[in-house]
MARBA-484488 format. One record per residue (C-alpha): x, y, z. Coordinates in steps of 0.05 Angstrom, whole numbers, plus 32768, in hexadecimal, padded with zeros to 4 digits. Example, Ala and Ser with C-alpha at 12.3 -4.5 7.8 and 13.67 -1.06 7.14 Angstrom:
<sites>
site u=80F6 | v=7FA6 | w=809C
site u=8111 | v=7FEB | w=808F
</sites>
This chain:
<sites>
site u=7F41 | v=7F9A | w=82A0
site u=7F2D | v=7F5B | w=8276
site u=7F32 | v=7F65 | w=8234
site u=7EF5 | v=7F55 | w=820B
site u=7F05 | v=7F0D | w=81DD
site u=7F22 | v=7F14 | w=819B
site u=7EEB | v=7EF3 | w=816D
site u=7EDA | v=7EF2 | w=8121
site u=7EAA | v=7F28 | w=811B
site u=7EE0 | v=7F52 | w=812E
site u=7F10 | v=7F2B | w=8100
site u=7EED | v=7F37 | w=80CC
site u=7ED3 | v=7F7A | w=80CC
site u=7F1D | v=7F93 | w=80E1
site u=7F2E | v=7F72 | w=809F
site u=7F00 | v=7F8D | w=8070
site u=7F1D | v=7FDC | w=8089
site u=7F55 | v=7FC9 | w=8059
site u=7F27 | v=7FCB | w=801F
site u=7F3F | v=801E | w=8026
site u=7F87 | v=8003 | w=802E
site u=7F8D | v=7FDC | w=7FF4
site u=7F4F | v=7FF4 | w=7FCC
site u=7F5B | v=8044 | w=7FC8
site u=7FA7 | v=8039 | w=7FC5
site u=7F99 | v=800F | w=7F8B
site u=7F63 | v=803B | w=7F6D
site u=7F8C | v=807D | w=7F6D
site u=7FD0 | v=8059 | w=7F53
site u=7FAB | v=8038 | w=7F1A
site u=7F75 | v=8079 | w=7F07
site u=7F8C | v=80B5 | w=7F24
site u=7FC8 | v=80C1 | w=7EFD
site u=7FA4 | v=80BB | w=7EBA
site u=7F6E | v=80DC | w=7ED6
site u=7F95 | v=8116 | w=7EDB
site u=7FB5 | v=8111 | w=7E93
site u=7F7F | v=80F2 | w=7E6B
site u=7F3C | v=8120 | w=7E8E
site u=7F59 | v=8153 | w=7EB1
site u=7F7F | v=8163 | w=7E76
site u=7FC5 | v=8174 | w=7EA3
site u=8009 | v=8168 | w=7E91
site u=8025 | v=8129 | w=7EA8
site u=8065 | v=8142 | w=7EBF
site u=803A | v=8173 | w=7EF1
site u=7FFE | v=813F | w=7F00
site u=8032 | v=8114 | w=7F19
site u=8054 | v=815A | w=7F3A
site u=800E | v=8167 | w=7F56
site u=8012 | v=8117 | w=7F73
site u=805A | v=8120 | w=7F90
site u=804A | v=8160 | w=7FB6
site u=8001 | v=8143 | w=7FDB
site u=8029 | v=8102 | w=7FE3
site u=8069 | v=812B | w=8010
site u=8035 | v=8142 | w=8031
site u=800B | v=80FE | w=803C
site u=8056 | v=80DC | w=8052
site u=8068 | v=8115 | w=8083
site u=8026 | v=8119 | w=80A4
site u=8030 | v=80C3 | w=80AB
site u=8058 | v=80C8 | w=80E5
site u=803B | v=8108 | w=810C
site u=7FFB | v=80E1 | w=810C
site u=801B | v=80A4 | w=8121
site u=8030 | v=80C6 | w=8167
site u=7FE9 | v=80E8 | w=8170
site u=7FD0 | v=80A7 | w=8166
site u=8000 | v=8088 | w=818F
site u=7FF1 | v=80C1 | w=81CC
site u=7FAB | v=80B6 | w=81C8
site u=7F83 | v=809C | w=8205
site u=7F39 | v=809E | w=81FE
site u=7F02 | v=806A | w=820D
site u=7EFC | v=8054 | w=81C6
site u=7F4E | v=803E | w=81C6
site u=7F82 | v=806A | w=81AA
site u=7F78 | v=8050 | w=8160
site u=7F2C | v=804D | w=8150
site u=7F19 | v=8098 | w=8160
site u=7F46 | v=80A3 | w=811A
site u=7F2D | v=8071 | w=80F4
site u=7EE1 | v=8087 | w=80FB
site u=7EE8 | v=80C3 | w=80F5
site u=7F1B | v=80C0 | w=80B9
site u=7EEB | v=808F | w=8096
site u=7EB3 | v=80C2 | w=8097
site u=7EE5 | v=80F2 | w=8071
site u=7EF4 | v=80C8 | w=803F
site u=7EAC | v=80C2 | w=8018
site u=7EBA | v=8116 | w=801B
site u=7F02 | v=8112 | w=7FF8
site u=7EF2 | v=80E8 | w=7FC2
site u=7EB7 | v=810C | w=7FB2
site u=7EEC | v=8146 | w=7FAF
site u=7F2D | v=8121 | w=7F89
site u=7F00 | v=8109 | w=7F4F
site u=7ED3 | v=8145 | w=7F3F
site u=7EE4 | v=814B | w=7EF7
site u=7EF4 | v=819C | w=7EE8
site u=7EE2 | v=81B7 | w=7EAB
site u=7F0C | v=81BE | w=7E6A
site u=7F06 | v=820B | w=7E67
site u=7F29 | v=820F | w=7EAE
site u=7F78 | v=821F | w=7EA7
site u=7FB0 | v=81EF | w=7EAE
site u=7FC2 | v=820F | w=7EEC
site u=7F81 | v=820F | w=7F0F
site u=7F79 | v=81CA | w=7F08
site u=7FBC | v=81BB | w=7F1B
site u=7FA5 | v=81D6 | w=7F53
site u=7F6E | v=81B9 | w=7F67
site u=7F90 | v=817A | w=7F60
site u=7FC0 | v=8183 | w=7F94
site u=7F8C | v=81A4 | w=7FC9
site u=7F5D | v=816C | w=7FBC
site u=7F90 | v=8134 | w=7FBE
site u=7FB7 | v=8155 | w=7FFF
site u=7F6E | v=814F | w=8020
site u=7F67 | v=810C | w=8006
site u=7FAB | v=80F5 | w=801B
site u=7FA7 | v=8119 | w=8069
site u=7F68 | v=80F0 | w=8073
site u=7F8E | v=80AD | w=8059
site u=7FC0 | v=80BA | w=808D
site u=7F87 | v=80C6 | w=80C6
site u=7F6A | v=8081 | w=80B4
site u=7FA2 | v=8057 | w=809A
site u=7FDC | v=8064 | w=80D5
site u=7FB0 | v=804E | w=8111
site u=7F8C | v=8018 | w=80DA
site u=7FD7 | v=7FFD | w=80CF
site u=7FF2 | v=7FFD | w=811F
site u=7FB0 | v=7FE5 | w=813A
site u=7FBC | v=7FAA | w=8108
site u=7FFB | v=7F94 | w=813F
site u=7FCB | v=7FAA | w=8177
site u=7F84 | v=7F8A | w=8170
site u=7FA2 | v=7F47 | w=8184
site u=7FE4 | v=7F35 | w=81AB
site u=7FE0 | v=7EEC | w=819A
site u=800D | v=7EE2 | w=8161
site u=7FE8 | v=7EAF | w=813D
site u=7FA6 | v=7ED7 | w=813A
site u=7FC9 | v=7F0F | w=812D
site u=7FEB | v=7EF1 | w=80EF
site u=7FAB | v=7ED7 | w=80D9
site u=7F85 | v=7F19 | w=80E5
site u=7FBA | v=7F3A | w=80B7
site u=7FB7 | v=7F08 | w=807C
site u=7F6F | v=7F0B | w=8076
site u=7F78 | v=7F58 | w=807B
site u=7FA5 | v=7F52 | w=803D
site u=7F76 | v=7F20 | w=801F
site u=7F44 | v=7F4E | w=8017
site u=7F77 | v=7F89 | w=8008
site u=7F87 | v=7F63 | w=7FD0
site u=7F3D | v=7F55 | w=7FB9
site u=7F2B | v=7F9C | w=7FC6
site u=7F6C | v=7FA8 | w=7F94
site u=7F49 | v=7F88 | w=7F70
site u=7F05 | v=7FA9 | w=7F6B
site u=7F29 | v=7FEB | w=7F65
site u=7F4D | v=7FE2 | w=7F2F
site u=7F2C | v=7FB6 | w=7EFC
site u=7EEA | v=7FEC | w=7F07
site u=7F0A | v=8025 | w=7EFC
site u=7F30 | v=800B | w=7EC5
site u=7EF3 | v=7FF0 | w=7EA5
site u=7ED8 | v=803B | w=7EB6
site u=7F0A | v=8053 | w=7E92
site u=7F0B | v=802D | w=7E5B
site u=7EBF | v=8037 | w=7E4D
site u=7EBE | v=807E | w=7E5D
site u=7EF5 | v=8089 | w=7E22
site u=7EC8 | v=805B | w=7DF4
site u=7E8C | v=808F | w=7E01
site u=7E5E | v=805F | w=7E23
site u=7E55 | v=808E | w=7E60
site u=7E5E | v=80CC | w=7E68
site u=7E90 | v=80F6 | w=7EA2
site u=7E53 | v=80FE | w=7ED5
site u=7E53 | v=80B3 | w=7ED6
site u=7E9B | v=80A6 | w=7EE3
site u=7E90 | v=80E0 | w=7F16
site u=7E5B | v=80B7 | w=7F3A
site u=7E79 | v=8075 | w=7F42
site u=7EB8 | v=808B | w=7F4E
site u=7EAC | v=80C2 | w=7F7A
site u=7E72 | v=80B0 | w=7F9C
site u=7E72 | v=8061 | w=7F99
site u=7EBD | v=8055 | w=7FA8
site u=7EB1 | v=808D | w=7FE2
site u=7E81 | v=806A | w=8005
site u=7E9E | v=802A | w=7FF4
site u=7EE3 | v=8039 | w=801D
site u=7EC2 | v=805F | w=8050
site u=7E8A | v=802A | w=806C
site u=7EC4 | v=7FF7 | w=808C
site u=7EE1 | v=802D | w=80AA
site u=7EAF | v=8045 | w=80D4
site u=7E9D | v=7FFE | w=80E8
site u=7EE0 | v=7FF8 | w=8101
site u=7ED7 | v=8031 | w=8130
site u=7E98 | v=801B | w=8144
site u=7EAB | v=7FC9 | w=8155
site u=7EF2 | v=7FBC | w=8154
site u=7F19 | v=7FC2 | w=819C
site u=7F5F | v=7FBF | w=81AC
site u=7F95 | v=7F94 | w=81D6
site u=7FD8 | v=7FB2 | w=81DA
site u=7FF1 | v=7FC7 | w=821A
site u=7FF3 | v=801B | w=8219
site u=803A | v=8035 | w=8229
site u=803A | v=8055 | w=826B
site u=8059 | v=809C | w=824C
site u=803E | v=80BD | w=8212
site u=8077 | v=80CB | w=81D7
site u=8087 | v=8110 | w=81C2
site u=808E | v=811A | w=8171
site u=80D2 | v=8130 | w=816A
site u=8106 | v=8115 | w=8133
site u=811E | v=80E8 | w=8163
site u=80E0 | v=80CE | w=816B
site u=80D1 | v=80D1 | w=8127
site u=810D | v=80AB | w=8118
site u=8111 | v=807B | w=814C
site u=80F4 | v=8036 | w=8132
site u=812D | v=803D | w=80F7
site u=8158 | v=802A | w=812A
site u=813E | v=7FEA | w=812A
site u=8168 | v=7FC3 | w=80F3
site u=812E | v=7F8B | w=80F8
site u=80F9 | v=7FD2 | w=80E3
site u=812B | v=7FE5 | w=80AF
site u=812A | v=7FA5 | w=808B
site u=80E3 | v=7FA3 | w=808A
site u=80D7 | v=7FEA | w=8075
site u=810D | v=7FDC | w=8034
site u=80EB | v=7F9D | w=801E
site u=80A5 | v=7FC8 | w=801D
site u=80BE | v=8004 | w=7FF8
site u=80D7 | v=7FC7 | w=7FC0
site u=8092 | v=7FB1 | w=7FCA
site u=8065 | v=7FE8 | w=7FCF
site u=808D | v=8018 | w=7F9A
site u=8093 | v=7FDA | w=7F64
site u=803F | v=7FD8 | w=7F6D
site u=8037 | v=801E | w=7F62
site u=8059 | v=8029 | w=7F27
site u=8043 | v=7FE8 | w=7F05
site u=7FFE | v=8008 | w=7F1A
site u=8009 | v=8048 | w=7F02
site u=8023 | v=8035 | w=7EB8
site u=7FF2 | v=7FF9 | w=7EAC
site u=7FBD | v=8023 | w=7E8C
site u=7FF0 | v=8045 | w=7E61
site u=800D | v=800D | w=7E52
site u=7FCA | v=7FE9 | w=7E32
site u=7FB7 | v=8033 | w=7E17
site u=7FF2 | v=8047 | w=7DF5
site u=8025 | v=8006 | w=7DF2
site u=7FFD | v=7FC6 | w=7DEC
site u=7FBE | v=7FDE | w=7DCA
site u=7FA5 | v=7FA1 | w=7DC3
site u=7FA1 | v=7F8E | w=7E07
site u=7F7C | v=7FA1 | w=7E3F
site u=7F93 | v=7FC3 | w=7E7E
site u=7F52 | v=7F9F | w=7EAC
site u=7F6D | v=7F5E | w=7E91
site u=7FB3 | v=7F6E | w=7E9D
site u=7FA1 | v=7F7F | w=7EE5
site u=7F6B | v=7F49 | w=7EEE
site u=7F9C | v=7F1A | w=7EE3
site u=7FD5 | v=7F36 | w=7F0D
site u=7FA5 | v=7F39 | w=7F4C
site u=7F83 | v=7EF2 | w=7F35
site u=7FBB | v=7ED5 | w=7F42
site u=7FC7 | v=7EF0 | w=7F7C
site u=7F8A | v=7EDC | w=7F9C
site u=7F8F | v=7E91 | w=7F90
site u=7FDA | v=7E95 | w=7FA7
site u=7FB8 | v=7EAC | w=7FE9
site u=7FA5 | v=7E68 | w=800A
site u=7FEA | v=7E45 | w=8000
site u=800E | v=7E85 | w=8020
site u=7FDE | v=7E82 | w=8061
site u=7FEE | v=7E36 | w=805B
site u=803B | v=7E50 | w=805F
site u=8036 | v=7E93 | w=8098
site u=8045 | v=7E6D | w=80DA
site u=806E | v=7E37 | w=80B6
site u=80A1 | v=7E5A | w=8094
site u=80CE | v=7E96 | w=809E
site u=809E | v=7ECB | w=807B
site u=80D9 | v=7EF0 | w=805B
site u=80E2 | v=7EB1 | w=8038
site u=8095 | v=7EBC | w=8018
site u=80AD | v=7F02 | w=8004
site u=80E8 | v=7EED | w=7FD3
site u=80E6 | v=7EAB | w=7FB9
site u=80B7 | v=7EB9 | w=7F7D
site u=80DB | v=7F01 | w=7F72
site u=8108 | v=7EDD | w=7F3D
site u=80CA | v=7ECA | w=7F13
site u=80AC | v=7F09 | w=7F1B
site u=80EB | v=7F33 | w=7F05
site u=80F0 | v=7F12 | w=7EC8
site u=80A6 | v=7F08 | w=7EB3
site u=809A | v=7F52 | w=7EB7
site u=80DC | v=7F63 | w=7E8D
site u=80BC | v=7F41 | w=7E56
site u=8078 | v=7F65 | w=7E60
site u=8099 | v=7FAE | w=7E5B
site u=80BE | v=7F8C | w=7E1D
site u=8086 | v=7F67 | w=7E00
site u=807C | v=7F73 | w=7DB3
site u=803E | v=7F9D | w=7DA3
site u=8038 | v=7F6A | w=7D66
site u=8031 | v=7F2D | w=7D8E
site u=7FFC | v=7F07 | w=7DA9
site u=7FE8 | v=7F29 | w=7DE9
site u=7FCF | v=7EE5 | w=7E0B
site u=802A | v=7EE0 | w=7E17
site u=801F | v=7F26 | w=7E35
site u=7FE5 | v=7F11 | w=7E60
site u=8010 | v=7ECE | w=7E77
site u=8047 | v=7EF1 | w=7E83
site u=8021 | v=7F1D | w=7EB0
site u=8005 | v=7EDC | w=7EDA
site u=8046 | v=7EC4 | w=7EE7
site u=805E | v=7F10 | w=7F01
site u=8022 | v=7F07 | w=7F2C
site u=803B | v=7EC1 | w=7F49
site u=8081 | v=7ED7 | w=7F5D
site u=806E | v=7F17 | w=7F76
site u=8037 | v=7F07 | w=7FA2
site u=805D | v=7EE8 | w=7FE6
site u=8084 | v=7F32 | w=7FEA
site u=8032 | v=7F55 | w=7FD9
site u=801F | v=7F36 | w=8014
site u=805A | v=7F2D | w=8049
site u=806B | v=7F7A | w=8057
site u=802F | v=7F88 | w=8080
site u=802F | v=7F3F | w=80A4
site u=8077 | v=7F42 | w=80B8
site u=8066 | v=7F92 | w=80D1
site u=804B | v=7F7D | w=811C
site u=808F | v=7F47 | w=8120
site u=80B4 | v=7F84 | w=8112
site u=8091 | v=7FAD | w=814A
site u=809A | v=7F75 | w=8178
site u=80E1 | v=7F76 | w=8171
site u=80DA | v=7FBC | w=817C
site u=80BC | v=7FB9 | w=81BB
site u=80F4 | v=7F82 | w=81D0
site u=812F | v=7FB9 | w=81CB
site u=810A | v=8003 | w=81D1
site u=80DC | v=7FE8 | w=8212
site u=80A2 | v=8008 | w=81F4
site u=8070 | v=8001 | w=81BA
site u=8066 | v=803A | w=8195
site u=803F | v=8020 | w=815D
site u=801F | v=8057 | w=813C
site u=806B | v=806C | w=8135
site u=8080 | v=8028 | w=810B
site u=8043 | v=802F | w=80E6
site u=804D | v=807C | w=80D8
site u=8096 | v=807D | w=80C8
site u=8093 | v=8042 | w=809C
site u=8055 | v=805E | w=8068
site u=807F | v=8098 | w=8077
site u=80B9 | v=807C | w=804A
site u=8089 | v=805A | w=801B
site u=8061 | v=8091 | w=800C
site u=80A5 | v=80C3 | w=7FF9
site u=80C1 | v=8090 | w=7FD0
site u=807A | v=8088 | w=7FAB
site u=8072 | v=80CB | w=7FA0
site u=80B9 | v=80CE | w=7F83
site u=80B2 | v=808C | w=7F52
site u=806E | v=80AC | w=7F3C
site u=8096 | v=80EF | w=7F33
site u=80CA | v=80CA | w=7F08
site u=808E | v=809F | w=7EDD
site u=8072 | v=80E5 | w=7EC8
site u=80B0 | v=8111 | w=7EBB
site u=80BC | v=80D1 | w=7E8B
site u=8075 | v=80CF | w=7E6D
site u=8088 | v=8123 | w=7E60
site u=80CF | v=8119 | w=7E49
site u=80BC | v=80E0 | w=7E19
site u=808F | v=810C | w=7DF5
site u=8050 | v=80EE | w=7E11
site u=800E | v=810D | w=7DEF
site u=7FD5 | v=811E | w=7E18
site u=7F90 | v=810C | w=7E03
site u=7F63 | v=8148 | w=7DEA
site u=7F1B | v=8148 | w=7DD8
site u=7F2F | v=814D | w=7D90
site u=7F5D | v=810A | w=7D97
site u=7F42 | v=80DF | w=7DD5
site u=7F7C | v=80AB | w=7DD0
site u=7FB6 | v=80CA | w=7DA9
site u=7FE9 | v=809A | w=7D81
site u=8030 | v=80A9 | w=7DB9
site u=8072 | v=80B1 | w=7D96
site u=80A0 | v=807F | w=7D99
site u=80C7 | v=8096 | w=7DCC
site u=808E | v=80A4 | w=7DFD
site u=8078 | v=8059 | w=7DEC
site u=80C1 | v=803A | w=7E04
site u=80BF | v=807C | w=7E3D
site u=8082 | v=804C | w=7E5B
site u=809F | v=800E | w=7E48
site u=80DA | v=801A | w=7E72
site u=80B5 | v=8044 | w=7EA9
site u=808D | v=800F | w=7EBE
site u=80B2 | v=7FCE | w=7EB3
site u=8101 | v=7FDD | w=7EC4
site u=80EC | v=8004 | w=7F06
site u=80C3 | v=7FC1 | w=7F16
site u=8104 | v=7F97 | w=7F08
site u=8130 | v=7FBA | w=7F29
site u=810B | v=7FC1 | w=7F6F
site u=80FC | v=7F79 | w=7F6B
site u=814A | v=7F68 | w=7F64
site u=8158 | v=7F94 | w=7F9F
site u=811F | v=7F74 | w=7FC3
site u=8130 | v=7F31 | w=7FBF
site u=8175 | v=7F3E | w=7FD5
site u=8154 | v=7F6A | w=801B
site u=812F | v=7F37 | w=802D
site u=815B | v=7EFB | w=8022
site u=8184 | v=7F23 | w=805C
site u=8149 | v=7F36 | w=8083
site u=8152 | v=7F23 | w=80D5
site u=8113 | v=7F0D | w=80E9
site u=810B | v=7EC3 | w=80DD
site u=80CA | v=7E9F | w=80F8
site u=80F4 | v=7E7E | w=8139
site u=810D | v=7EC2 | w=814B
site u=80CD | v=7EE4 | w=8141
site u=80A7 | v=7EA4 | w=8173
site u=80ED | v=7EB9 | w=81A7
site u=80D3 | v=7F01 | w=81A1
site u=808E | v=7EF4 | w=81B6
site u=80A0 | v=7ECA | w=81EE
site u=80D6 | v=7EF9 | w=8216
site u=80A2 | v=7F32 | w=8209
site u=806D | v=7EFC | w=822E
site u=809C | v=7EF9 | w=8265
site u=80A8 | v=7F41 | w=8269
site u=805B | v=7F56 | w=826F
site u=8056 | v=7F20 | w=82A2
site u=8092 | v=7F31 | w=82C4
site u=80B8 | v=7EEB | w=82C1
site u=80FB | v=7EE9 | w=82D6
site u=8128 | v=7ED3 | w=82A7
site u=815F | v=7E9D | w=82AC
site u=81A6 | v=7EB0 | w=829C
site u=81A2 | v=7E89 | w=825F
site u=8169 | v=7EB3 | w=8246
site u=8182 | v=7EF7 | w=825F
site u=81BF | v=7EE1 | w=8235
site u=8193 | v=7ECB | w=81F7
site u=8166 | v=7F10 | w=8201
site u=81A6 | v=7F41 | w=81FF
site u=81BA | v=7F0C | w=81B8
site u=8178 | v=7F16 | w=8194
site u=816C | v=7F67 | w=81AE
site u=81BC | v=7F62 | w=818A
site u=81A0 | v=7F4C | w=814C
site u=8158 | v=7F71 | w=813B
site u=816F | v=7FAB | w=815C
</sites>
C-alpha cells in the first residue's frame, strides 16, 4: 500500500506533541517538588519519597507499554490509538496532581494523595510519551526528514521548557508575595497547563500517520525482551549519555527555586531559568546548521567543559555579590550544555537503526520504553537524594506563620551542593561517554543504506557482506 506523503502539516503538528514532553517534564521538576514542601506543607525527605515511589512505578510501566505498543495493529497505526487517548487523560491528572489539600488534613493523608495522584499522572505519561518517543523513528524513514522532524520536535520542547517553567515560577513567586490567592494557582496550573499539554496530543491521533515497516511477529514482554536492546553497545551508549543529560536537568530543575528562595535571595529563579533556556534557543539554528554535517555525539560534548565549570561557580557563588555574575554564569552553563540538551533524542532513531541492522527486527516501542525506563529510576533516585539532603541539612519548611523561613546554614550549603556538584559530576562522566560513543555520522549514512538494501532485497557484494558483519561487530 502507498504510503500517504510526508508533508509539513504533519511536521509540524507531530512537533508541537512535545510541548507535553518537554513542557510537563519541565513543569513538575521545577514546581512540583516545592509544591509539595512549600503548600502541601509535607516533609521534603517524604515529598521526594512520595516522587520516588510514583516515579518506580512510571519507569517500570515504560517498557510494558512499549511492547503493547509495539503489538498493536489497528487502522489508526500501532502508536496513535495511545497517544489520543492518553492526551485526553492528561487535562484529568493535572486537574488531580495540583488540587491543593487543606492545612487541617494530616501529614499522612496528604502524603498520600500525592503518590495516588502522581502514580495516575505518571501511568498516563507513559501511555502518551512511549509511542510519542518510537513513532518519532517511525513517522518518516528518510533520514534527513527524520532528523529534521526531531530537531524541530526538540525546538519546541525546549520553548515549551520554557513556558513551563518561567510561569510557574512567576506563579510561584507571586502567589508567596500574596497577589493571588491558592484557587488561582489552582486554575492556571491545573486547568490551563491541562489543557495546554493535552490539545497536541489529540491532534496527533487525529493527523499524524506512520511509515515503519511492522515486524511480521508480535514480541512477547518477558525480561529478555525487556532487556534486549541493552545488548546493543551502540543503545547503551546512547542511553548513558541521556541519563548524564536528562538526570543533570532534573536536579538543576528541581533546586533552582530553592536556590533563589533560600541561597541567592536576591536573585530570581524565572531569570535564572529564562536565561538558561534563552540561550538555548538561539544556540538552536547553528546546531540544525551542524546535524547532517557533523558526528552528532560531537554536538553533545564539546561545550560540556564550559558548562561544568560555569555551574560550579553558580552553586559557589557568594550571596554578597552582584547577582548579574550569577546570571552570566548561568548563560554560559546554558551554551555548553545545550548540544548534549538536544542530541539524546536525535541520535535515538540512529540507535534503533543500528538495532534493526543486528536484531532483524524493529521493536521500537521497546528502545523507547527501556530507555525512559532507565531515565526515569535514576530520576527518581537523584530527586530522592536532593530531598533526604534538603531533610538532613536541617531544611525549614514554610508555615503560614513564616511563609519563607531564614534556612540554617547547613541546609543553605545542603542545596548549594545538591544542585551544583551532582550537575558537575554527570557532566564529567558525560563528556567522557560520548567522546567514546560508536555511532559517527558515516556509520550512521552505512546503516541506512544496508537496511535500504535489505527491505529491497539487494544482494550484497562480498565486499559489503564483509563490511555488514564489521559494522553489526561494532554497534552491536
Amino acid at each position: 500500500m502507498t504510503q500517504k506523503p510526508f508533508n509539513n502539516k504533519e511536521k509540524m503538528i507531530f512537533a508541537w506533541g512535545d510541548v507535553f514532553g518537554g513542557g510537563s517534564q519541565a513543569m513538575i521538576g521545577v514546581l512540583y517538588l516545592i509544591f509539595l514542601t512549600d503548600i502541601m506543607g509535607i516533609n521534603p525527605a517524604l515529598a521526594a519519597t512520595a516522587i520516588l515511589i510514583s516515579k518506580f512505578w512510571d519507569a517500570v510501566s515504560d517498557p510494558l507499554i512499549g511492547v503493547i505498543s509495539d503489538n498493536t495493529r489497528s487502522k489508526f497505526g500501532r502508536r496513535r490509538p495511545y497517544i489520543f487517548a492518553g492526551g485526553l487523560m492528561v487535562l484529568i491528572s493535572y486537574l488531580l496532581m495540583w488540587f491543593p489539600l487543606g492545612s487541617s488534613l494530616s501529614e499522612g493523608v496528604k502524603v498520600f494523595y500525592a503518590i495516588s495522584t502522581y502514580l495516575f499522572y505518571n501511568t498516563i505519561a507513559t501511555i502518551v510519551m512511549v509511542p510519542y518517543s518510537s513513532l518519532s523513528a517511525e513517522i518518516t524513514t528518510d533520514t534527513k526528514q527524520r532528523n529534521s522532524v526531531n530537531l524541530i520536535r526538540l525546538i519546541i520542547s525546549t520553548v515549551a521548557s520554557a513556558v513551563c517553567t518561567l510561569v510557574p515560577s512567576m506563579l510561584l513567586e507571586q502567589f508567596k508575595a500574596g497577589a493571588f490567592g491558592i484557587d488561582v494557582f489552582y486554575i492556571v496550573v491545573g486547568l490551563g497547563f491541562g489543557i495546554f499539554f493535552a490539545l497536541p496530543l489529540v491532534l496527533i491521533g487525529l493527523f499524524t500517520r506512520e511509515r515503519a515497516n511492522l515486524p511480521e511477529e508480535k514480541s512477547v514482554f518477558s525480561i529478555k525482551t525487556f532487556v534486549k536492546p541493552l545488548r546493543m553497545r551502540a543503545f547503551r551508549g546512547l542511553v548513558y549519555m541521556y541519563l548524564c543529560q536528562s538526570i543533570s536537568m532534573d536536579i538543576l530543575s528541581a533546586g533552582i527555586i530553592f536556590f533563589t528562595t533560600y541561597v541567592l535571595i536576591t536573585g530570581s529563579s524565572t531569570v535564572f531559568l529564562g536565561i538558561f533556556i534563552g540561550v538555548q534557543l538561539l544556540m538552536f539554528p547553528w546546531i540544525n546548521s551542524l546535524v547532517n554535517k557533523i558526528d552528532k555525539k560531537k554536538i553533545y560534548y564539546y561545550g560540556l567543559p564550559l558548562a561544568v565549570v560555569s555551574f560550579l561557580f553558580v552553586g559557589l557563588y557568594p550571596e554578597n555579590w552582584p547577582i548579574v555574575g550569577a546570571y552570566v554564569l548561568t548563560a554560559l552553563t546554558a551554551f555548553g550544555f545545550a548540544g548534549a540538551q538536544l542530541m539524546s533524542w536525535i541520535i535515538f532513531p540512529d540507535a534503533v537503526d543500528a538495532g534493526e541492522l543486528v536484531l532483524h527486527e524493529r521493536p521500537t516501542g521497546s528502545f523507547s520504553g527501556i530507555m525512559t525506563f532507565i531515565r526515569k529510576a535514576a530520576s527518581a533516585i537523584a530527586i530522592q537524594i536532593f530531598g533526604i539532603m534538603l531533610a538532613v541539612s536541617g531544611y525549614v519548611k514554610p508555615t503560614d506563620l513564616i511563609p519563607s523561613p531564614t534556612q540554617p546554614e547547613a541546609a543553605v550549603w545542603g542545596i548549594r551542593l545538591a544542585m551544583s556538584l551532582s550537575f558537575v559530576i554527570l557532566m564529567i562522566l558525560g563528556y567522557f561517554l560520548a567522546k567514546r560513543f560508536v555511532l559517527t555520522k558515516t556509520l550512521t549514512l552505512e546503516i541506512s543504506s544496508f537496511l535500504h538494501k535489505r527491505e529491497q532485497k539487494i544482494e550484497l557484494t562480498e565486499e559489503e557482506k564483509h563490511r555488514l558483519e564489521e559494522i553489526q561487530t561494532i554497534v552491536g
